[in-house]
TORPA-4810 file (N, C-alpha, C, O; in nm, 3 decimals):
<nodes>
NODE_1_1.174_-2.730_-2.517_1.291_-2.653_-2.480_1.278_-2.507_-2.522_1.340_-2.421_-2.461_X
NODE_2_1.176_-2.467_-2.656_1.174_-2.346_-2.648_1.101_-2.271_-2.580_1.102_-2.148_-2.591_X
NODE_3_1.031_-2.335_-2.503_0.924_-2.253_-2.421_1.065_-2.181_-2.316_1.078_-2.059_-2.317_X
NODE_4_1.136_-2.243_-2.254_1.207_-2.212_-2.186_1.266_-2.075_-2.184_1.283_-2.000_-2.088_X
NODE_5_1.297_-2.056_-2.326_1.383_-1.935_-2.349_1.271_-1.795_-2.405_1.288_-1.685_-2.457_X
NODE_6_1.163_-1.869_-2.363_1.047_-1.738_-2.333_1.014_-1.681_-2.266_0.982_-1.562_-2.264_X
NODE_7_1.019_-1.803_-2.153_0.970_-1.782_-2.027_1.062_-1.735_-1.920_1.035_-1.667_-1.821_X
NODE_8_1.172_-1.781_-1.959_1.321_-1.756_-1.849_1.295_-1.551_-1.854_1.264_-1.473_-1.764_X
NODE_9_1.319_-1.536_-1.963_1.328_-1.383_-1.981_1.250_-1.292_-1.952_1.270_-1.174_-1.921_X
NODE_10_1.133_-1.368_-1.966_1.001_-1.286_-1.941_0.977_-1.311_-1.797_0.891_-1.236_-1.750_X
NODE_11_1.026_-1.390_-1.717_1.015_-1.392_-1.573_1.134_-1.349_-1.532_1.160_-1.421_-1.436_X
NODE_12_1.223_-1.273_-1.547_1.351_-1.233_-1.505_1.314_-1.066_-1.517_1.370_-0.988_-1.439_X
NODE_13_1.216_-1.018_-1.619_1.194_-0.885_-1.638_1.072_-0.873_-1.548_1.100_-0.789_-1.463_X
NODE_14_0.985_-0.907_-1.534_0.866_-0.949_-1.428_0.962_-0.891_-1.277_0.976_-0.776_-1.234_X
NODE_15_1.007_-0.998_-1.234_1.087_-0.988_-1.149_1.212_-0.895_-1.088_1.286_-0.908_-0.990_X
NODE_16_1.194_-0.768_-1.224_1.288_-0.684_-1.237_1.231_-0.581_-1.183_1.265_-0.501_-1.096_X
NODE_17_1.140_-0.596_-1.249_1.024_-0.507_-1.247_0.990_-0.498_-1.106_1.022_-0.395_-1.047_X
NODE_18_0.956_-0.553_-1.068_0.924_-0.613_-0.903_1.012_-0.510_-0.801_0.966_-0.431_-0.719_X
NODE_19_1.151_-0.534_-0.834_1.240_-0.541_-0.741_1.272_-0.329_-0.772_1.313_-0.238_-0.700_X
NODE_20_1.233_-0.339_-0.896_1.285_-0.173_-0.915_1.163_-0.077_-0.847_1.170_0.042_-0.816_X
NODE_21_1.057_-0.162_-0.835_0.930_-0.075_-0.789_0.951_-0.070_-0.659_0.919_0.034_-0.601_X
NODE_22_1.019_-0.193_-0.572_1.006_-0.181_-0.443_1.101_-0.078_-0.432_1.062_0.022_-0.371_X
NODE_23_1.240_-0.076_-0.486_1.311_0.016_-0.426_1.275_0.157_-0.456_1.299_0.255_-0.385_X
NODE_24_1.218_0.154_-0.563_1.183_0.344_-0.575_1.082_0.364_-0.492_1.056_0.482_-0.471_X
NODE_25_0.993_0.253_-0.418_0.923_0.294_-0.289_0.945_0.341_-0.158_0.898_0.430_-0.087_X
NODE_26_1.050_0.236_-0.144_1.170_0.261_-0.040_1.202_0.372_-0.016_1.181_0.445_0.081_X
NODE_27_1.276_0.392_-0.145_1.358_0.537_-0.111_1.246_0.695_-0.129_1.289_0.806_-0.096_X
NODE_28_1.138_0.678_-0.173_1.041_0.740_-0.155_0.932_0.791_0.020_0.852_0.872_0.069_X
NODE_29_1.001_0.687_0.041_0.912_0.702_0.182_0.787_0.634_0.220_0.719_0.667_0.318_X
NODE_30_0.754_0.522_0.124_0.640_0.447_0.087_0.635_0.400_0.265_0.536_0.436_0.329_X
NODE_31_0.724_0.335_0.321_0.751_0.208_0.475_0.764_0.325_0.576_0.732_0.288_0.689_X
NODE_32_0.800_0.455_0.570_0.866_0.523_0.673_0.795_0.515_0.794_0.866_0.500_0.894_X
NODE_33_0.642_0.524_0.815_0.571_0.522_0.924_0.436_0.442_0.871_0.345_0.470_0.793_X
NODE_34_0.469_0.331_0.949_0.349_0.192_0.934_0.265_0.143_1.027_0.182_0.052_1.019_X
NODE_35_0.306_0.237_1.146_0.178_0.243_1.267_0.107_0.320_1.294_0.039_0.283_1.390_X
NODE_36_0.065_0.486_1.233_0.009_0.553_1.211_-0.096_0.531_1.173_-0.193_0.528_1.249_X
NODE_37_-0.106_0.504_1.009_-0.237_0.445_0.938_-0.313_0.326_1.023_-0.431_0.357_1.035_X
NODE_38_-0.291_0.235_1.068_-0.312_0.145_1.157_-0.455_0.158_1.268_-0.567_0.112_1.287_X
NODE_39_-0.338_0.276_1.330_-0.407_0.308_1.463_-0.524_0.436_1.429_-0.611_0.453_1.515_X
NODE_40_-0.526_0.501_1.339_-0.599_0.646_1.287_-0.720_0.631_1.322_-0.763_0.726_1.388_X
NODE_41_-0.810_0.530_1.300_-0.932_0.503_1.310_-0.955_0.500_1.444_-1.073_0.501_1.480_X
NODE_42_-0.853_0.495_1.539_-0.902_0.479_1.704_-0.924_0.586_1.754_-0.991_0.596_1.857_X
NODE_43_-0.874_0.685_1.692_-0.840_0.830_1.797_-0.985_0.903_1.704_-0.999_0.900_1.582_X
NODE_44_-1.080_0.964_1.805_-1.169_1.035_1.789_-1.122_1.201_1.748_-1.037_1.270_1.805_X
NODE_45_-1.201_1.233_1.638_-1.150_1.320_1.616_-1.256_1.447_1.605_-1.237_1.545_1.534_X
NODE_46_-1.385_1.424_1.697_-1.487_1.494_1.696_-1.584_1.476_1.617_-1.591_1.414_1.511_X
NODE_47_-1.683_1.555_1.694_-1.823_1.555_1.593_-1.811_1.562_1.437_-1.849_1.477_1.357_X
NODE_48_-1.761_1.661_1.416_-1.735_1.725_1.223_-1.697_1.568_1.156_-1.769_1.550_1.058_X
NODE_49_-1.623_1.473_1.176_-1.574_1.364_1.132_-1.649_1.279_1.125_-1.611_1.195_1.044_X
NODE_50_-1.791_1.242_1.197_-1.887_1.160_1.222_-1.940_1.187_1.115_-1.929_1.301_1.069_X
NODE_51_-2.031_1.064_1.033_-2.091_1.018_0.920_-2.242_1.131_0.967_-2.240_1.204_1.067_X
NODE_52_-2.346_1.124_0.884_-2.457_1.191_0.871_-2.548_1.128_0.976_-2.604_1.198_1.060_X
NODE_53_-2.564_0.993_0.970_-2.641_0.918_1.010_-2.588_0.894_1.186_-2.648_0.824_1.267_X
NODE_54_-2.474_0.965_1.210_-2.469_0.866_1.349_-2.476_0.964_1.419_-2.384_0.954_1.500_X
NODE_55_-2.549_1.086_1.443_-2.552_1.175_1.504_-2.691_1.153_1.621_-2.806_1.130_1.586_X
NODE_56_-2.641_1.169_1.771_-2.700_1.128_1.885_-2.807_1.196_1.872_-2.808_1.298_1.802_X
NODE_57_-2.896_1.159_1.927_-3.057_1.224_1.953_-3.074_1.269_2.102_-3.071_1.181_2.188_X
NODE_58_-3.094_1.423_2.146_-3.097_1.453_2.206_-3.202_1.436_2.312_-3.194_1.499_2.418_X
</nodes>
């Protein structure tokens, strides 16, 4: 039974913890635009952006 009153508390602050991080993300702007990052890698963005190695042989 005493494990209980270790564990109750210490998973209630865990869980506090949890819930205060999401919201200061929230209201930070962490979610605001979630299809951007996503799609970034599709859109070519020219030569200068290309790695060393993948440059065409003329």
């Amino acid at each position: 039974m005493s494990v209980v009153f270790l564990v109750l508390p210490l998973a209630l602050l865990v869980v506090g913890g949890a819930v205060l991080a999401f919201v200061w993300s929230a209201r930070s702007g962490q979610f605001d635009d979630l299809d951007t990052p996503a799609v970034r890698m599709l859109h070519d963005e020219g030569a200068s952006s290309r790695p060393q190695g993948s440059r065409e042989k003329t």
